[in-house]
C-alpha positions as CSV (number, residue, x, y, z in Angstrom):
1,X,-117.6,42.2,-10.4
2,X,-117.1,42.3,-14.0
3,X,-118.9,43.5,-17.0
4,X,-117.7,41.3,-19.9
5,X,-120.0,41.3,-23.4
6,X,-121.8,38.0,-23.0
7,X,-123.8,38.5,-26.0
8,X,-124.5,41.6,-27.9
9,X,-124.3,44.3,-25.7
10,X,-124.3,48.2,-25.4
11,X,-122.0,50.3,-23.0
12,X,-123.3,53.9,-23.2
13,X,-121.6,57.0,-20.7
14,X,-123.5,58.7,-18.4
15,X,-122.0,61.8,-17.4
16,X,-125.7,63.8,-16.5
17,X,-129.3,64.0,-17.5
18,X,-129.2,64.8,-21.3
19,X,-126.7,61.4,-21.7
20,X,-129.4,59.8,-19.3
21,X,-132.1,60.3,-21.8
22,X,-130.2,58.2,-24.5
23,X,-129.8,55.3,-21.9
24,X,-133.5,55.4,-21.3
25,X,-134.1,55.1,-25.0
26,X,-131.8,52.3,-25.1
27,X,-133.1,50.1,-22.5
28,X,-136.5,50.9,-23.7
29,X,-135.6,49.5,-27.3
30,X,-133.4,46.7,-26.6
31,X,-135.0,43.2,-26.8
32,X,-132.1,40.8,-26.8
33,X,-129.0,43.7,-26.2
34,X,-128.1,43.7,-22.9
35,X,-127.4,47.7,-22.0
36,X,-124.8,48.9,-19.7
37,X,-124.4,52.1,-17.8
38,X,-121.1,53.3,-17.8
39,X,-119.6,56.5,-16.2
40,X,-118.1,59.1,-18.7
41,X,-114.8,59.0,-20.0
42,X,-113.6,62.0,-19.4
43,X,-113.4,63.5,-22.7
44,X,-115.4,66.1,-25.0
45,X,-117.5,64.1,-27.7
46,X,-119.7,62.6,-25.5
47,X,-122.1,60.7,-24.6
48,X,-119.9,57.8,-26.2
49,X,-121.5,54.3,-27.2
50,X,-119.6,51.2,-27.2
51,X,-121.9,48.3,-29.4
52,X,-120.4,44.5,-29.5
53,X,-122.3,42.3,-31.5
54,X,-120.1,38.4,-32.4
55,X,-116.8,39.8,-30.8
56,X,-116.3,42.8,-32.5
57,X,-116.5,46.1,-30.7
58,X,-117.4,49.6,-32.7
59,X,-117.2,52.9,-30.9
60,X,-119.3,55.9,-31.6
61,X,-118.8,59.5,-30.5
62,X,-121.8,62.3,-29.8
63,X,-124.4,59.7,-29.8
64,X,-128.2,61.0,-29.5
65,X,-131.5,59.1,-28.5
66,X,-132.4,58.6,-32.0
67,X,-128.6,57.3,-32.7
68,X,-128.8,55.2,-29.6
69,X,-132.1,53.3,-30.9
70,X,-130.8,53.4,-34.5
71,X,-127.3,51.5,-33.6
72,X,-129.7,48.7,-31.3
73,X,-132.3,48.2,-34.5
74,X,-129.2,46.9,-36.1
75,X,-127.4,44.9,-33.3
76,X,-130.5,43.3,-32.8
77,X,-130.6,42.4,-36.4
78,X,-127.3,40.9,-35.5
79,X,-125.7,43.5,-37.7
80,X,-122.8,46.3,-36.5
81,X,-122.9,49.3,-37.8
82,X,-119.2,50.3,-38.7
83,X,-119.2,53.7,-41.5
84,X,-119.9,55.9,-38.6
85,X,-117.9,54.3,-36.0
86,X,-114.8,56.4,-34.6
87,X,-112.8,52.8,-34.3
88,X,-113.4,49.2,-34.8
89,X,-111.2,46.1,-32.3
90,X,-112.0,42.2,-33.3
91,X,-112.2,40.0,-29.7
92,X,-113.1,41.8,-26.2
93,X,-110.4,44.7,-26.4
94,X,-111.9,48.3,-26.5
95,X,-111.6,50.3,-30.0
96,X,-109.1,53.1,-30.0
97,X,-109.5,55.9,-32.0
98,X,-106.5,57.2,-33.8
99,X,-107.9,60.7,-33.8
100,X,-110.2,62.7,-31.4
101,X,-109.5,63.5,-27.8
102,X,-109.9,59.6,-26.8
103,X,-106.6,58.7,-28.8
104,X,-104.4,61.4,-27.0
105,X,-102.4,60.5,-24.4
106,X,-101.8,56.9,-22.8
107,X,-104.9,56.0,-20.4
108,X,-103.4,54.0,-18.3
109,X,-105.5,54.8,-15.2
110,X,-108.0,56.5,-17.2
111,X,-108.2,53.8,-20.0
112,X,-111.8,51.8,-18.2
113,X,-113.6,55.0,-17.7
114,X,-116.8,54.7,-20.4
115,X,-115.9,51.0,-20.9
116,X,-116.3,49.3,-18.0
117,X,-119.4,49.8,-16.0
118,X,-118.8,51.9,-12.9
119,X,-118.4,49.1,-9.5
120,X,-116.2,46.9,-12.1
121,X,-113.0,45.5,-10.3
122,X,-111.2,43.4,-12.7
123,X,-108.0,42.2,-10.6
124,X,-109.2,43.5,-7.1
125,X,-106.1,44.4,-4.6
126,X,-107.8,44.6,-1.2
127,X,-108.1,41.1,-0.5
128,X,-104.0,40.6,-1.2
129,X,-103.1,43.7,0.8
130,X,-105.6,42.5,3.8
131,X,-103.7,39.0,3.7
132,X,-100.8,40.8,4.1
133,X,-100.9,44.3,5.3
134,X,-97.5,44.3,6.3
135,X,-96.2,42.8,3.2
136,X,-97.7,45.7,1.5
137,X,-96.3,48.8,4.1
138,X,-93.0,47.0,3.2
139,X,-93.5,48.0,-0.7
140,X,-94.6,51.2,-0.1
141,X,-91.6,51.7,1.8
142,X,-89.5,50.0,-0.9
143,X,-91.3,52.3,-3.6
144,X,-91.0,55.5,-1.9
145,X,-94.2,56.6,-2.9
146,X,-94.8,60.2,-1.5
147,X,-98.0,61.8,-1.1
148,X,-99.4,64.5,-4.0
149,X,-100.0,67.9,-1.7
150,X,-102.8,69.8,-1.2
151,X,-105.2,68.1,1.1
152,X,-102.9,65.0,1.5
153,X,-101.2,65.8,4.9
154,X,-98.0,63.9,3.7
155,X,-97.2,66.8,1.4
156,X,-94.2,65.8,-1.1
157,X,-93.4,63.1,2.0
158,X,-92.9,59.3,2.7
159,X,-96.4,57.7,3.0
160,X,-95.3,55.2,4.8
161,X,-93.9,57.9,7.6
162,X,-97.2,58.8,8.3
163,X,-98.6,55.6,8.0
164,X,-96.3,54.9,10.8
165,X,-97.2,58.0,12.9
166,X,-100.8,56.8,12.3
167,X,-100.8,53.1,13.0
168,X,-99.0,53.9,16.4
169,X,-101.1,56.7,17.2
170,X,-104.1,56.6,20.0
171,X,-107.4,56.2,19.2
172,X,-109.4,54.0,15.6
173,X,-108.1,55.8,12.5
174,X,-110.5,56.8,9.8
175,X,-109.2,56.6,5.9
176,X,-110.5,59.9,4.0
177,X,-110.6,59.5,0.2
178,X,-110.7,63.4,-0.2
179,X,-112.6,63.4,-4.0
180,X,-113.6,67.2,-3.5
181,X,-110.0,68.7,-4.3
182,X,-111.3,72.3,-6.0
183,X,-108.0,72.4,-7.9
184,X,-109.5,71.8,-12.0
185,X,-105.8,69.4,-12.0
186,X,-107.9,67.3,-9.5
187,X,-110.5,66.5,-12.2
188,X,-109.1,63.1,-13.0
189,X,-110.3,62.4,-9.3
190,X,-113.7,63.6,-10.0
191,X,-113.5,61.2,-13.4
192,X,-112.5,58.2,-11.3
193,X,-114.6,58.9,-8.6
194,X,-118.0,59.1,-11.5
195,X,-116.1,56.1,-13.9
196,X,-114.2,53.7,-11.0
197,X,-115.7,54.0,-7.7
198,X,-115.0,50.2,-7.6
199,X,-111.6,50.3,-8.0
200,X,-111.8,53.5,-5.9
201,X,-113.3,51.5,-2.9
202,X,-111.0,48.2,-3.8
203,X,-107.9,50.8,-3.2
204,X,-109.5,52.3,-0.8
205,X,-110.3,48.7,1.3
206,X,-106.6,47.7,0.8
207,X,-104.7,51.4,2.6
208,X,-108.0,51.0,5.3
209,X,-106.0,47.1,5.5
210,X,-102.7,48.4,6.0
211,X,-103.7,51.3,8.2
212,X,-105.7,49.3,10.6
213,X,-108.7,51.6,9.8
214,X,-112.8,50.3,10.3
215,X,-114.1,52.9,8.4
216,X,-113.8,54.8,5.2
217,X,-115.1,57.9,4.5
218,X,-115.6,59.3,0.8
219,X,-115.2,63.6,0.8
220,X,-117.3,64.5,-2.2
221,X,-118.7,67.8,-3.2
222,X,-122.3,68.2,-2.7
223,X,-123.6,68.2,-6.1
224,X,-121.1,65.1,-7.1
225,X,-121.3,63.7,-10.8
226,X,-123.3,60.5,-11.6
227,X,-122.7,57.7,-10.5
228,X,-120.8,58.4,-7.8
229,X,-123.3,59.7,-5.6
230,X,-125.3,56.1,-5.9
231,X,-122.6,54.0,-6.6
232,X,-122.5,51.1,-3.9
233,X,-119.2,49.1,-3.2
234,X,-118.7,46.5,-5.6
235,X,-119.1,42.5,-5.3
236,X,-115.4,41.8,-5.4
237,X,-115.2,44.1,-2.4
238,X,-117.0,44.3,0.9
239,X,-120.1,44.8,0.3
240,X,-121.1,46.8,3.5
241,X,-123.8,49.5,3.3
242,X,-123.0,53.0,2.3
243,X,-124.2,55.6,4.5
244,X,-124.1,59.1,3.9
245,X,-123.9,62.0,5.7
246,X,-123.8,66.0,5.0
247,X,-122.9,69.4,5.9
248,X,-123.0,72.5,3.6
249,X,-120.5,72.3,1.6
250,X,-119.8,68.7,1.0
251,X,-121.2,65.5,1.3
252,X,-119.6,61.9,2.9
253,X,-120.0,58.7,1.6
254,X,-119.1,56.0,4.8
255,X,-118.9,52.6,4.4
256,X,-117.4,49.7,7.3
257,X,-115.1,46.5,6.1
Protein backbone atom coordinates (compact mmCIF):
# COMPACT_ATOMS: atom_id res chain seq x y z
CA UNK A 1 0.00 0.00 0.00
CA UNK A 2 1.21 3.34 -0.78
CA UNK A 3 0.18 6.75 -0.12
CA UNK A 4 1.72 8.84 -2.93
CA UNK A 5 0.19 12.72 -3.53
CA UNK A 6 -2.05 12.09 -6.63
CA UNK A 7 -3.32 15.48 -6.64
CA UNK A 8 -3.32 18.07 -4.01
CA UNK A 9 -3.25 16.39 -0.86
CA UNK A 10 -2.87 16.95 2.97
CA UNK A 11 -0.93 14.57 5.46
CA UNK A 12 -1.76 15.74 8.99
CA UNK A 13 -0.25 13.58 12.43
CA UNK A 14 -2.41 12.15 14.68
CA UNK A 15 -0.87 11.48 17.84
CA UNK A 16 -4.41 11.79 20.17
CA UNK A 17 -7.72 13.66 20.41
CA UNK A 18 -6.76 17.42 20.32
CA UNK A 19 -4.54 16.54 16.84
CA UNK A 20 -7.87 14.49 15.91
CA UNK A 21 -9.91 17.60 16.06
CA UNK A 22 -7.81 19.36 13.28
CA UNK A 23 -8.26 16.22 11.01
CA UNK A 24 -11.92 16.46 11.49
CA UNK A 25 -11.78 19.99 10.38
CA UNK A 26 -9.79 19.10 7.54
CA UNK A 27 -11.91 16.41 6.00
CA UNK A 28 -14.86 18.46 6.77
CA UNK A 29 -13.43 21.46 4.58
CA UNK A 30 -11.72 19.70 1.82
CA UNK A 31 -13.53 19.62 -1.51
CA UNK A 32 -11.06 18.52 -4.04
CA UNK A 33 -7.85 17.81 -1.23
CA UNK A 34 -7.57 14.44 -0.60
CA UNK A 35 -6.63 14.23 3.39
CA UNK A 36 -4.50 11.74 4.96
CA UNK A 37 -4.15 10.46 8.42
CA UNK A 38 -0.75 9.94 9.43
CA UNK A 39 0.72 8.79 12.80
CA UNK A 40 2.93 11.30 14.67
CA UNK A 41 6.40 11.90 14.07
CA UNK A 42 7.75 11.67 17.05
CA UNK A 43 8.83 15.07 17.79
CA UNK A 44 7.55 18.14 19.94
CA UNK A 45 5.86 20.77 17.59
CA UNK A 46 3.16 18.94 16.73
CA UNK A 47 0.41 18.16 15.26
CA UNK A 48 2.56 18.62 11.90
CA UNK A 49 0.81 19.30 8.35
CA UNK A 50 2.31 18.22 5.22
CA UNK A 51 0.20 20.23 2.03
CA UNK A 52 1.34 19.29 -1.79
CA UNK A 53 -0.34 21.16 -4.24
CA UNK A 54 1.54 20.75 -8.30
CA UNK A 55 4.59 18.78 -6.82
CA UNK A 56 5.68 20.88 -4.33
CA UNK A 57 5.50 19.86 -0.67
CA UNK A 58 5.43 22.69 2.32
CA UNK A 59 5.61 21.59 5.96
CA UNK A 60 4.03 23.33 8.80
CA UNK A 61 4.64 22.87 12.61
CA UNK A 62 1.93 23.41 15.63
CA UNK A 63 -0.93 23.41 13.23
CA UNK A 64 -4.53 24.23 14.87
CA UNK A 65 -8.14 23.63 13.40
CA UNK A 66 -8.39 27.08 12.20
CA UNK A 67 -4.68 26.69 10.55
CA UNK A 68 -5.73 23.30 9.14
CA UNK A 69 -8.84 24.87 7.23
CA UNK A 70 -6.88 28.06 6.46
CA UNK A 71 -3.85 26.05 4.61
CA UNK A 72 -6.97 23.83 2.53
CA UNK A 73 -8.90 27.31 1.48
CA UNK A 74 -5.70 27.98 -0.26
CA UNK A 75 -4.71 24.54 -1.70
CA UNK A 76 -7.98 24.38 -2.96
CA UNK A 77 -7.50 27.61 -4.68
CA UNK A 78 -4.59 25.76 -6.16
CA UNK A 79 -2.29 28.07 -4.17
CA UNK A 80 0.54 26.85 -1.39
CA UNK A 81 1.01 28.68 1.28
CA UNK A 82 4.95 28.94 1.82
CA UNK A 83 5.84 32.25 4.52
CA UNK A 84 4.77 30.14 7.40
CA UNK A 85 6.07 26.86 6.28
CA UNK A 86 9.03 25.28 8.44
CA UNK A 87 10.51 23.90 4.79
CA UNK A 88 9.67 23.72 1.27
CA UNK A 89 10.99 20.27 -1.32
CA UNK A 90 10.04 20.62 -5.28
CA UNK A 91 8.82 16.80 -6.65
CA UNK A 92 7.49 13.98 -4.12
CA UNK A 93 10.50 14.17 -1.50
CA UNK A 94 9.43 15.31 2.08
CA UNK A 95 10.55 18.96 3.23
CA UNK A 96 13.36 19.02 5.85
CA UNK A 97 13.62 21.56 8.12
CA UNK A 98 17.08 22.89 8.88
CA UNK A 99 16.02 23.87 12.33
CA UNK A 100 13.60 22.50 14.96
CA UNK A 101 13.60 19.02 16.43
CA UNK A 102 12.58 17.47 12.92
CA UNK A 103 16.11 18.41 11.36
CA UNK A 104 18.16 16.75 14.26
CA UNK A 105 19.54 13.66 13.86
CA UNK A 106 19.44 11.33 10.63
CA UNK A 107 15.78 9.50 10.53
CA UNK A 108 16.61 6.76 8.88
CA UNK A 109 14.07 4.41 10.48
CA UNK A 110 12.22 7.23 11.83
CA UNK A 111 12.28 9.40 8.66
CA UNK A 112 8.18 8.05 7.31
CA UNK A 113 6.67 8.57 10.62
CA UNK A 114 4.12 11.84 9.94
CA UNK A 115 4.64 11.40 6.14
CA UNK A 116 3.54 8.30 5.20
CA UNK A 117 0.15 7.16 6.27
CA UNK A 118 0.33 4.54 8.93
CA UNK A 119 -0.20 0.66 6.99
CA UNK A 120 2.15 2.19 4.10
CA UNK A 121 4.81 -0.48 2.93
CA UNK A 122 6.86 1.03 0.24
CA UNK A 123 9.39 -1.94 -0.63
CA UNK A 124 7.69 -4.80 1.44
CA UNK A 125 10.30 -7.67 2.64
CA UNK A 126 7.93 -10.45 3.73
CA UNK A 127 7.21 -11.77 0.43
CA UNK A 128 11.26 -12.15 -0.46
CA UNK A 129 12.06 -13.63 3.00
CA UNK A 130 8.94 -16.13 2.58
CA UNK A 131 10.44 -17.13 -0.90
CA UNK A 132 13.38 -17.80 0.76
CA UNK A 133 13.37 -18.26 4.41
CA UNK A 134 16.53 -19.98 4.44
CA UNK A 135 18.25 -17.55 2.20
CA UNK A 136 17.39 -15.00 4.73
CA UNK A 137 18.59 -17.25 8.23
CA UNK A 138 21.74 -17.44 6.10
CA UNK A 139 22.12 -13.42 6.23
CA UNK A 140 21.34 -13.10 9.55
CA UNK A 141 23.93 -15.46 10.26
CA UNK A 142 26.34 -13.66 7.89
CA UNK A 143 25.38 -10.23 9.70
CA UNK A 144 25.67 -11.27 13.11
CA UNK A 145 22.79 -9.45 14.22
CA UNK A 146 22.33 -9.92 18.09
CA UNK A 147 19.31 -9.31 19.93
CA UNK A 148 18.87 -5.70 22.00
CA UNK A 149 18.18 -7.11 25.78
CA UNK A 150 15.46 -6.58 27.95
CA UNK A 151 12.58 -8.59 26.99
CA UNK A 152 14.37 -10.12 23.87
CA UNK A 153 15.43 -13.52 25.24
CA UNK A 154 18.57 -13.46 22.97
CA UNK A 155 20.11 -10.83 25.23
CA UNK A 156 23.43 -9.29 23.53
CA UNK A 157 23.33 -13.04 21.51
CA UNK A 158 23.29 -14.55 17.95
CA UNK A 159 19.66 -14.39 16.69
CA UNK A 160 20.09 -16.83 14.53
CA UNK A 161 21.16 -19.27 17.73
CA UNK A 162 17.92 -19.05 19.00
CA UNK A 163 16.29 -19.13 15.89
CA UNK A 164 17.87 -22.39 15.61
CA UNK A 165 16.87 -23.60 19.20
CA UNK A 166 13.39 -22.51 18.13
CA UNK A 167 12.92 -23.88 14.59
CA UNK A 168 14.04 -27.39 16.07
CA UNK A 169 12.08 -27.10 19.03
CA UNK A 170 8.67 -29.15 19.76
CA UNK A 171 5.52 -27.79 19.41
CA UNK A 172 4.04 -24.32 16.63
CA UNK A 173 6.15 -21.32 17.58
CA UNK A 174 4.42 -17.94 18.16
CA UNK A 175 6.46 -14.59 16.99
CA UNK A 176 5.97 -11.83 19.90
CA UNK A 177 6.52 -8.22 18.68
CA UNK A 178 6.91 -7.08 22.48
CA UNK A 179 5.79 -3.07 21.70
CA UNK A 180 5.18 -2.56 25.64
CA UNK A 181 8.95 -2.28 26.72
CA UNK A 182 8.42 0.40 29.89
CA UNK A 183 12.01 1.47 29.33
CA UNK A 184 11.38 5.58 28.02
CA UNK A 185 14.64 4.29 25.40
CA UNK A 186 11.89 1.99 23.99
CA UNK A 187 9.90 4.98 22.82
CA UNK A 188 11.06 4.77 19.21
CA UNK A 189 9.06 1.34 19.48
CA UNK A 190 5.95 2.99 20.67
CA UNK A 191 6.64 5.72 17.56
CA UNK A 192 6.84 2.86 15.10
CA UNK A 193 4.33 0.87 16.43
CA UNK A 194 1.67 4.48 16.26
CA UNK A 195 3.63 5.75 12.63
CA UNK A 196 4.68 2.09 10.81
CA UNK A 197 2.59 -0.72 11.91
CA UNK A 198 2.85 -1.67 8.24
CA UNK A 199 6.27 -1.99 8.04
CA UNK A 200 5.90 -3.39 11.66
CA UNK A 201 3.67 -6.29 10.43
CA UNK A 202 5.80 -6.60 6.88
CA UNK A 203 8.93 -7.33 9.34
CA UNK A 204 7.09 -9.00 11.39
CA UNK A 205 5.49 -11.50 8.43
CA UNK A 206 9.08 -12.00 7.12
CA UNK A 207 10.95 -13.49 10.95
CA UNK A 208 7.17 -15.40 11.36
CA UNK A 209 8.69 -16.82 7.53
CA UNK A 210 11.88 -17.74 8.66
CA UNK A 211 10.78 -19.02 12.08
CA UNK A 212 8.22 -21.26 10.69
CA UNK A 213 5.66 -19.43 12.99
CA UNK A 214 1.46 -19.26 12.02
CA UNK A 215 0.76 -16.69 14.28
CA UNK A 216 1.91 -13.31 15.45
CA UNK A 217 1.11 -11.75 18.36
CA UNK A 218 1.57 -7.76 18.95
CA UNK A 219 2.36 -6.98 23.07
CA UNK A 220 0.98 -3.54 23.52
CA UNK A 221 0.18 -1.61 26.52
CA UNK A 222 -3.35 -1.17 27.30
CA UNK A 223 -3.90 2.32 26.60
CA UNK A 224 -1.62 2.16 23.26
CA UNK A 225 -1.23 5.36 21.07
CA UNK A 226 -3.40 5.93 17.88
CA UNK A 227 -3.29 4.22 15.33
CA UNK A 228 -1.88 1.35 16.55
CA UNK A 229 -4.68 0.10 18.42
CA UNK A 230 -6.98 0.06 14.97
CA UNK A 231 -4.34 -0.27 12.65
CA UNK A 232 -5.09 -3.46 10.42
CA UNK A 233 -2.28 -5.18 8.37
CA UNK A 234 -1.55 -3.52 5.25
CA UNK A 235 -2.42 -4.59 1.44
CA UNK A 236 1.07 -5.41 0.59
CA UNK A 237 0.97 -7.81 3.38
CA UNK A 238 -1.48 -10.59 4.48
CA UNK A 239 -4.28 -9.24 5.01
CA UNK A 240 -5.67 -11.69 7.73
CA UNK A 241 -7.95 -10.30 10.49
CA UNK A 242 -6.65 -8.89 13.58
CA UNK A 243 -7.96 -10.21 16.64
CA UNK A 244 -7.40 -8.91 19.90
CA UNK A 245 -7.25 -10.16 23.18
CA UNK A 246 -6.54 -8.70 26.87
CA UNK A 247 -5.48 -9.06 30.29
CA UNK A 248 -4.80 -6.20 32.91
CA UNK A 249 -1.99 -4.92 32.04
CA UNK A 250 -1.62 -5.16 28.45
CA UNK A 251 -3.35 -5.78 25.46
CA UNK A 252 -2.52 -8.44 22.17
CA UNK A 253 -2.95 -7.73 18.77
CA UNK A 254 -3.06 -11.47 16.79
CA UNK A 255 -3.11 -11.80 13.41
CA UNK A 256 -2.57 -15.49 11.11
CA UNK A 257 -0.41 -15.52 7.61
Amino acid sequence: MTDSADGPTLRLTVAGAADRACLDAARDRAEQTRVVETGPTGGPNGPYAYLTVDDRTALYAAVTASTVQRLLDACEEGRLPTAEAEAVADGDGQPQPTEGPLSVGTRRVLGGCGWHAPTTVLDTVAPEIRADPEGAFETVARIGLRGRGRADAATDEPLTESWAEIRDGDGSPVLVVNAADADPEAGADRLLCASAAGRLHDAASAASAVLGAEDVVVLAPDDPPRPSSDSKPPASGTSSPLKTTSDSANRRWRWSD
